[in-house]
C-alpha positions in Angstrom: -48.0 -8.8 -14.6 -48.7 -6.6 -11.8 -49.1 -2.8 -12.1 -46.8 -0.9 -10.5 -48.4 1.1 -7.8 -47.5 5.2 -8.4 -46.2 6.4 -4.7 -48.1 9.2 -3.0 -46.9 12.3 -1.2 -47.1 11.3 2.3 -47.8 14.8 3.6 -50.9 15.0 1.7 -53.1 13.1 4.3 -51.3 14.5 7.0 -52.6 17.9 5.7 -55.8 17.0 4.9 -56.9 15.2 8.4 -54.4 17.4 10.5 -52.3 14.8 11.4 -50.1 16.2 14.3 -47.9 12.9 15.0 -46.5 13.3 11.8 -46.9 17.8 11.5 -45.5 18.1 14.9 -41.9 16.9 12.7 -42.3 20.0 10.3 -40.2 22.5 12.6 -37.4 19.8 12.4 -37.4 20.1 8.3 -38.7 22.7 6.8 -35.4 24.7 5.3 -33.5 22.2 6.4 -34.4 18.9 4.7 -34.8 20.2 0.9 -36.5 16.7 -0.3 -38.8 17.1 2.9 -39.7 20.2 2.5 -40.5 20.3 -1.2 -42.8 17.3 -0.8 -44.4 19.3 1.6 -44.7 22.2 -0.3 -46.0 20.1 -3.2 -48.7 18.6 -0.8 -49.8 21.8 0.4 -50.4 22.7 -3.0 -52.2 19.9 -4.0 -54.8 20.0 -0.7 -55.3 23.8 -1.8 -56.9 22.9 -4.9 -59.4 21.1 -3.1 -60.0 23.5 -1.1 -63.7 24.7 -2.1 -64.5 21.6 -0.2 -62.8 22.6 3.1 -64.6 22.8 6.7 -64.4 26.2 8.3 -61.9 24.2 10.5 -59.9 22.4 8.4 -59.7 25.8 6.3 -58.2 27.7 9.3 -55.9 24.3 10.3 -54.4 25.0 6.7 -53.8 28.6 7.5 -51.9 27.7 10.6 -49.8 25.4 8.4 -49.1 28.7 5.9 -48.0 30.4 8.9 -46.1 27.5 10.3 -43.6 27.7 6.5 -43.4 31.5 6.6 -42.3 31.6 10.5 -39.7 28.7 9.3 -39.1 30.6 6.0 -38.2 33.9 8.1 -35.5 32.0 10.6 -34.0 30.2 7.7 -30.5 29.6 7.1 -30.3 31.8 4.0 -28.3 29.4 1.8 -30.7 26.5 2.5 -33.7 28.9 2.3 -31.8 30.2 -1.7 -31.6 26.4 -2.7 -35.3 25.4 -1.7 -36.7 28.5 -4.2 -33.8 27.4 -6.4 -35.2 24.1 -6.7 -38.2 25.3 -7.2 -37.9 27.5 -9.6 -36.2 24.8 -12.2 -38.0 21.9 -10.2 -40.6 21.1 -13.7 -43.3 21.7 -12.1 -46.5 23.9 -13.8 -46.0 27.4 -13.5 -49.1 27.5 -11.3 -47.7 25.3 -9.3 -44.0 27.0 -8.8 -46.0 30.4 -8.1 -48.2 28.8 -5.6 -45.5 27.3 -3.9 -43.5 30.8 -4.0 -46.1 32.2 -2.5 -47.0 30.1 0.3 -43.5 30.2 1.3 -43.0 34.3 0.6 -46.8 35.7 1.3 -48.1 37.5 4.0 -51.8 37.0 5.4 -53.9 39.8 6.0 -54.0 39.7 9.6 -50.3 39.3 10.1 -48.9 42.4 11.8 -47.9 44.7 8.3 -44.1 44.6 9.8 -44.0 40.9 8.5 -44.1 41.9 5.3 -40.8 44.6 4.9 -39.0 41.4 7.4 -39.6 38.7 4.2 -38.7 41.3 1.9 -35.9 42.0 3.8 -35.1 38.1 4.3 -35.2 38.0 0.3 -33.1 40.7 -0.3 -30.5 39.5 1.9 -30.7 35.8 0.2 -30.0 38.0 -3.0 -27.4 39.4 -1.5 -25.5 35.9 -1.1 -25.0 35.1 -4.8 -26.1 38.1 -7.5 -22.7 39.7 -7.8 -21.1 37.5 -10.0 -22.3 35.2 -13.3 -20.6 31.9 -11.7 -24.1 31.8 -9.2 -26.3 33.8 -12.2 -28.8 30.6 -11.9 -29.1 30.8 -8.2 -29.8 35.3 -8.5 -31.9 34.5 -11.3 -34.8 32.3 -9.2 -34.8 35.1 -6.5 -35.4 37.2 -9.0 -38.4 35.7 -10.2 -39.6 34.6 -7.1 -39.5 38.6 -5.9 -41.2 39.3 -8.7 -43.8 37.1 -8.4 -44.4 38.1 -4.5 -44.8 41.2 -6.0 -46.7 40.2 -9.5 -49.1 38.6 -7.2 -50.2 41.8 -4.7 -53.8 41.7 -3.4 -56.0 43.4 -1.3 -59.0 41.5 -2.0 -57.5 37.9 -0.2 -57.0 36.3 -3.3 -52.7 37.0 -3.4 -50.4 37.7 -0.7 -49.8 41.4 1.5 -46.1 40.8 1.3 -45.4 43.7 -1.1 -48.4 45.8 0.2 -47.5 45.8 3.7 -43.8 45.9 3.3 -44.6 49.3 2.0 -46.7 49.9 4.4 -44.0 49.4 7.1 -41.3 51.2 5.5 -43.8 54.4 5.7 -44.4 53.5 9.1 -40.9 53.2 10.3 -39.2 55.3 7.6 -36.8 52.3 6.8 -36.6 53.8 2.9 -32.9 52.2 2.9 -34.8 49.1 1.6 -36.1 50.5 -1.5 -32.1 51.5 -2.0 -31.2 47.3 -1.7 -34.2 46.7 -4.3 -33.2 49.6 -6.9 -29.8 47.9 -6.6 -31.1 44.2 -7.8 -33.5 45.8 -10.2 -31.2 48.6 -12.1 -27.2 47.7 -11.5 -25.8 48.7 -15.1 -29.3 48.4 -16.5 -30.7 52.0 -16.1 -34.2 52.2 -16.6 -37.3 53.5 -15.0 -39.9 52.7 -12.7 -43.5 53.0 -12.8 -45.8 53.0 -9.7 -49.2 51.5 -10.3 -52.3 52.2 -8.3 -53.2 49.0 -6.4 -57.2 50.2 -7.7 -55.6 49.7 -11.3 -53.5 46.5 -10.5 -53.9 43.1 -12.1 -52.9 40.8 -10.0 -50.5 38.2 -11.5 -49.2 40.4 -14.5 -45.4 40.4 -14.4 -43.6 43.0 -13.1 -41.3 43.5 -16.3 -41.5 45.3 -19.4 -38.2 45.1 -21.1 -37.9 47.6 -23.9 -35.4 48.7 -27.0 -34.0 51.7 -24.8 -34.7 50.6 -21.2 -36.2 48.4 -18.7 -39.2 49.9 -17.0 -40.2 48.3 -13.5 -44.0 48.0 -13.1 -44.9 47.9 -9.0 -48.2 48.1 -7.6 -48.5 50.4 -4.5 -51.3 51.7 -2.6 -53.7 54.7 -4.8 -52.8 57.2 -1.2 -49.2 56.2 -1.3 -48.5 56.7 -4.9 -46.8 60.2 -4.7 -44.5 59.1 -2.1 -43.5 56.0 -3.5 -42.1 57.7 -6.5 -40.1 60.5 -4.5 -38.4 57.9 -2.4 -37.7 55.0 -4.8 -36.5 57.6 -7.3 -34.0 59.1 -4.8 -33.0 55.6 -4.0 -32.8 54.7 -7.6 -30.8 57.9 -8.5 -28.4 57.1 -6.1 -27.6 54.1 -6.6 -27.4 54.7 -11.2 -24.9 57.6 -9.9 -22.8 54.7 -7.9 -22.7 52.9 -11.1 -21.5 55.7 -13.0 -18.7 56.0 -11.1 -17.7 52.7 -12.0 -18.1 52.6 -15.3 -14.9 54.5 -16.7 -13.5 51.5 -14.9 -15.4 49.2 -17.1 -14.3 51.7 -20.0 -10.6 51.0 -19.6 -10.5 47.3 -19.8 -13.2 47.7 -22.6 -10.8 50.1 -24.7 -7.5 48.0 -24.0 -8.2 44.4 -23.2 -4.7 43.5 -24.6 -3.2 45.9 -21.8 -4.6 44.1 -19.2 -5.0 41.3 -19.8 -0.4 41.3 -20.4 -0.2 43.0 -17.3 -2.4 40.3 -15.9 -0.2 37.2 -17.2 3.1 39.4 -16.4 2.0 39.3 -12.5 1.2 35.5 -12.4 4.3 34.3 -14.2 6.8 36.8 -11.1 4.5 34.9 -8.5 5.6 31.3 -10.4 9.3 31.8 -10.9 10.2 34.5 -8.4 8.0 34.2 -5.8 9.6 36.2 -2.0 6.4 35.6 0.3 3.3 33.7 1.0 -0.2 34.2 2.2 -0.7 33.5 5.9 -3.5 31.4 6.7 -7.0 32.0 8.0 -7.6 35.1 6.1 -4.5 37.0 8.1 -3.9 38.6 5.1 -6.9 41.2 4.3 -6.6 44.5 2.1 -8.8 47.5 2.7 -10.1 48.8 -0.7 -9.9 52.4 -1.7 -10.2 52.8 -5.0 -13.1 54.8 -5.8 -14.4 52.7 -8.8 -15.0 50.3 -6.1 -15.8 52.1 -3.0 -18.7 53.6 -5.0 -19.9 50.3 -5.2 -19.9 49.4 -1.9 -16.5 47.0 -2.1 -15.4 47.9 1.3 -12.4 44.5 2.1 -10.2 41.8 0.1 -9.2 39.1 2.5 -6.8 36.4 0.4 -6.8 32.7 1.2 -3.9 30.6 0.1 -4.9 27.2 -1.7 -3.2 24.1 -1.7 -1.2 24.5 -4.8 0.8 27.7 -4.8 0.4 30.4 -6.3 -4.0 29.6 -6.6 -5.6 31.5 -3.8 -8.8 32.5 -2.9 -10.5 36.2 -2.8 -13.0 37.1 -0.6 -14.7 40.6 -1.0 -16.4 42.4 1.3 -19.4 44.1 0.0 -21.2 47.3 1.9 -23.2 49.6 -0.1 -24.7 52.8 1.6 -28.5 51.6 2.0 -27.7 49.0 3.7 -27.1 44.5 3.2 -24.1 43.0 3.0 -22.4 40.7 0.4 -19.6 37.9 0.4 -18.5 37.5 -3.1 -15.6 35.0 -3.3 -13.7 33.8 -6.3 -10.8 31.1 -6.9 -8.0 32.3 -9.3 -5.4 30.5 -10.5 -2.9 31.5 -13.4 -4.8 31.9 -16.6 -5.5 34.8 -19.1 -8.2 37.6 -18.0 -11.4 37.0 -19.7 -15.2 37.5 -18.6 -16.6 34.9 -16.6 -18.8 32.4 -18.4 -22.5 33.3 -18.5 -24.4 30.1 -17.4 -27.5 28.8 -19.2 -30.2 31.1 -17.5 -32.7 32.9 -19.8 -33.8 35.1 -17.0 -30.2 36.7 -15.8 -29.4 36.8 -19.4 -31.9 38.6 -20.0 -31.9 41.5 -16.9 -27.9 41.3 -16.5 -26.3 44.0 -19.5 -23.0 42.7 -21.1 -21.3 46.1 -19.4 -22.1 44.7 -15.8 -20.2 40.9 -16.9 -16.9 42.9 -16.9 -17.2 43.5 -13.0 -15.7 39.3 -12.2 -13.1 40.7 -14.7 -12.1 43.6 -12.7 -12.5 41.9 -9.5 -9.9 39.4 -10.3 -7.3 41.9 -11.5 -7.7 43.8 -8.3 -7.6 40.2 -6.3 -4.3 39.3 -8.2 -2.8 42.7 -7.5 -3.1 42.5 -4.2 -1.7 38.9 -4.3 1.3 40.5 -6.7 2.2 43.1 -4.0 2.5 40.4 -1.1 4.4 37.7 -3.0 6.8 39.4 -4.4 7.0 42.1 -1.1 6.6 45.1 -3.4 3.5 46.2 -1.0 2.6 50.0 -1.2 0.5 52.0 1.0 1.8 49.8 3.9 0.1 50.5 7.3 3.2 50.6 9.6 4.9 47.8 10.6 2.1 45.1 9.6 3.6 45.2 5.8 4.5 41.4 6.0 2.5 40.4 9.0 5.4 40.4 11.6 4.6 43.5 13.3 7.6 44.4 14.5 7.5 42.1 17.9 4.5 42.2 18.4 2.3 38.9 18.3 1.8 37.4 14.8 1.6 34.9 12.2 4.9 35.8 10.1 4.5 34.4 6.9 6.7 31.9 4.3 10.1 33.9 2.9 12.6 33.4 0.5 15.6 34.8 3.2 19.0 36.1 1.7 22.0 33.6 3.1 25.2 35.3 3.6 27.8 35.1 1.5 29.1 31.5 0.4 26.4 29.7 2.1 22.7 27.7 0.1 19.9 26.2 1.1 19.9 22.9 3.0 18.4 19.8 1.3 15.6 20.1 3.7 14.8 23.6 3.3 14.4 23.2 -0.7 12.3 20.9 0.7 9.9 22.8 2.1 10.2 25.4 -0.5 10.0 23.1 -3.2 5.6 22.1 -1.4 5.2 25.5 -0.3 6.2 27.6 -4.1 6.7 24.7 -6.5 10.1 26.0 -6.8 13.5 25.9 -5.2 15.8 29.0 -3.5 17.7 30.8 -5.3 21.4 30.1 -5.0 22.2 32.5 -2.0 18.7 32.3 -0.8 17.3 29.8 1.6 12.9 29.3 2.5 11.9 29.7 5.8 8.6 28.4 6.6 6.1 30.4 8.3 5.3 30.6 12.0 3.4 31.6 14.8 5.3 34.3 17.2 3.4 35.1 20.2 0.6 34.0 22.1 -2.0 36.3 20.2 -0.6 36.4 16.9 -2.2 39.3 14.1 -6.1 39.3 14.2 -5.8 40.0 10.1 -6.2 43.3 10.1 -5.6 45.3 6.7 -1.6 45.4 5.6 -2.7 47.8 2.8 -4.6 49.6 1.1 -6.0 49.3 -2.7 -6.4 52.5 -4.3 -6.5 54.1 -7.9 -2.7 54.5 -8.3 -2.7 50.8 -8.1 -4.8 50.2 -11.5 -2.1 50.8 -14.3 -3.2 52.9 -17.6 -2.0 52.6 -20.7 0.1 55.0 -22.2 -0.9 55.9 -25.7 0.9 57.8 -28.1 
């Protein structure tokens, strides 16, 4: 019987003989086409092991092909650009090979211009940005994670690593853009604590990971340049004390549901089961209905916006946050609640977040979806506080706007028509009251409501427990 012939990575021989009918595609799939690009990845990897052997040609021809991924890598869409180090990351391969492949997609060449390398730090950060907030996307955080710290693990200035690291802090002397250093101390210490440590490039070995994880604390080992040491440490340590002070402030919020779970988590149930069997309004569509957060728990943290999002089955809906801390990014973190009791989100299977995320910082998708069904609370059952004029219920007055589904008191003697319990029947999974009749919502106006905040969330709106 005939063997069966093992298939080949059709990029290798492109890379090899610089093959531009088939290169000149690249631009069309890198970051776009995952199963493209990791083959090509995987080729380029397996060419530079031969590369001892190269021509002083074809040496500089696989340069320009490094250059070619890191100029895609840069103009990435950043979800595509999060699943291709995703994949990576849990793809099986060697470690070598994984790191390799990190850092021909992450590095920086020596002759790039040093901007280039605070702009894929940057790019990094803000992937980060799109999924290490809360546990249900831990797996997805966790590979950035790693793959920052191995653009960092692996900081040269002898040509054998990549100048990412080096010449991002290079730049961010340059142009004083120190807010950066705030986005990294808030990846590498939210609810951890812990300490950094700067390491003379002179002393670095290159490849050692950044990570010591201890009994009492997590320190963070970075390499920086020997004349840049003493200004490294003032500036992250600002950044890093600003940003443990942030958390601070959050963490008697933490406290409370810690010390009463049972409190909550009955209020919790007590608000979903009025929005089942006494529901008054519903969400407008299009994420009309947005709430501006002011509890200072929150704002500390950078939560900034709640826009809500009805789902088809009433009362589900789903809760968009609006992240903004100080130094700068900006995070999306979205969750889809339905009725159920209040518990932690589950903690996928991934050894790395468990290991950098503290139990304390699992309680924030908790909170988060207490303040998300409050707000939902005050609109269904029109009990909203801290209204902002005459946009309570989104009919502002007669002005243009989406006015939303209502329950609407009949007069006197008078029910709902067959059609309209209807309607309410697919829009609340339950009928009028007798005396009450559902009127569906509509559009009034040519311009209706942009969605701009009905209210306002703020610390009078988190209940405490009253012990005796």
């Amino acid at each position: 019987m005939a063997r069966k012939q093992t298939q080949t990575n059709p990029w290798i021989d492109a890379i090899k003989f610089n093959k531009r009918k088939k290169l000149g595609k690249l631009d069309g799939l890198l970051f776009e086409n995952q199963k493209q690009t990791l083959l090509f990845l995987a080729a380029m990897y397996s060419v530079a092991r031969g590369s001892t052997e190269f021509t002083p040609k074809q040496r500089q021809q696989y340069q320009d092909l490094i250059r070619q991924v890191r100029a895609s890598a840069l103009h990435s869409d950043l979800e595509k650009f999060s699943d291709i180090i995703h994949t990576i990351w849990h793809s099986g391969w060697q470690t070598a090979k994984r790191i390799n492949c990190f850092l021909i997609i992450l590095g920086t060449s020596a002759d790039d211009p040093i901007e280039r390398g605070e702009a894929m730090l940057v790019h990094l950060l803000d992937a980060l940005d799109l999924y290490r907030t809360t546990t249900s996307m831990a797996d997805v955080s966790a590979s950035l994670v790693m793959a920052l710290g191995y653009t960092i693990a692996y900081t040269s200035y002898d040509g054998r690593g990549s100048y990412t690291w080096l010449y991002a802090i290079t730049s961010i002397k340059k142009n004083n853009s120190v807010e950066v250093f705030g986005r990294m101390c808030d990846v590498f210490y939210a609810g951890i604590g812990g300490v950094v440590k700067a390491v003379p490039l002179s002393q670095w070995d290159a490849g050692k990971f950044i990570i010591d994880f201890g009994q009492d604390y997590t320190t963070w080992r970075l390499p920086v340049p020997d004349q840049l040491v003493g200004w490294f440490y003032q500036q992250f340590n600002l950044a890093r004390i600003q940003v443990l002070e942030n958390q601070r402030q959050a963490n008697w919020i933490i406290d409370l549901f810690k010390a009463d779970p049972d409190f909550y988590r009955n209020l919790y149930e007590e608000m979903w089961l009025s929005m089942i069997c006494e529901p008054v309004r519903a969400l407008r569509p299009d994420g009309l209905d947005s709430v501006e957060i002011k509890h200072p728990a929150l704002t500390s943290l950078g939560y900034r916006k709640l826009i809500l999002f009805p789902e088809p089955i009433f009362p589900h809906f789903r809760a968009r946050y609006i992240r903004k801390p100080s130094y700068g990014g900006e995070q999306v973190i979205e969750m889809v609640l339905q009725p159920t009791d209040l518990q932690v989100a589950t903690l996928v299977e991934s050894k790395e977040f468990q290991a950098m995320c503290p139990p304390r910082l699992l309680y924030m998708d908790k909170i988060l979806a207490f303040f998300a069904v409050r707000a939902m609370y005050y609109i269904v059952m029109d009990v909203i506080p801290h209204a902002f004029g005459s946009n309570r219920n989104g009919n502002s007055g007669g002005l243009p706007a989406i006015v939303r589904p209502i329950f609407r008191r009949l007069p006197q003697g008078h029910n709902a028509s067959p059609e309209a319990r209807a309607r309410a029947l697919k829009c609340f999974r339950t009928e009028p009251l007798p005396g009450f009749t559902f009127v569906r919502g509509y559009q009034r106006g040519d311009d209706p409501n942009s969605g701009e905040p009905i209210f306002a969330l703020r610390d009078s709106d988190l209940p405490m427990p009253q012990h005796n």
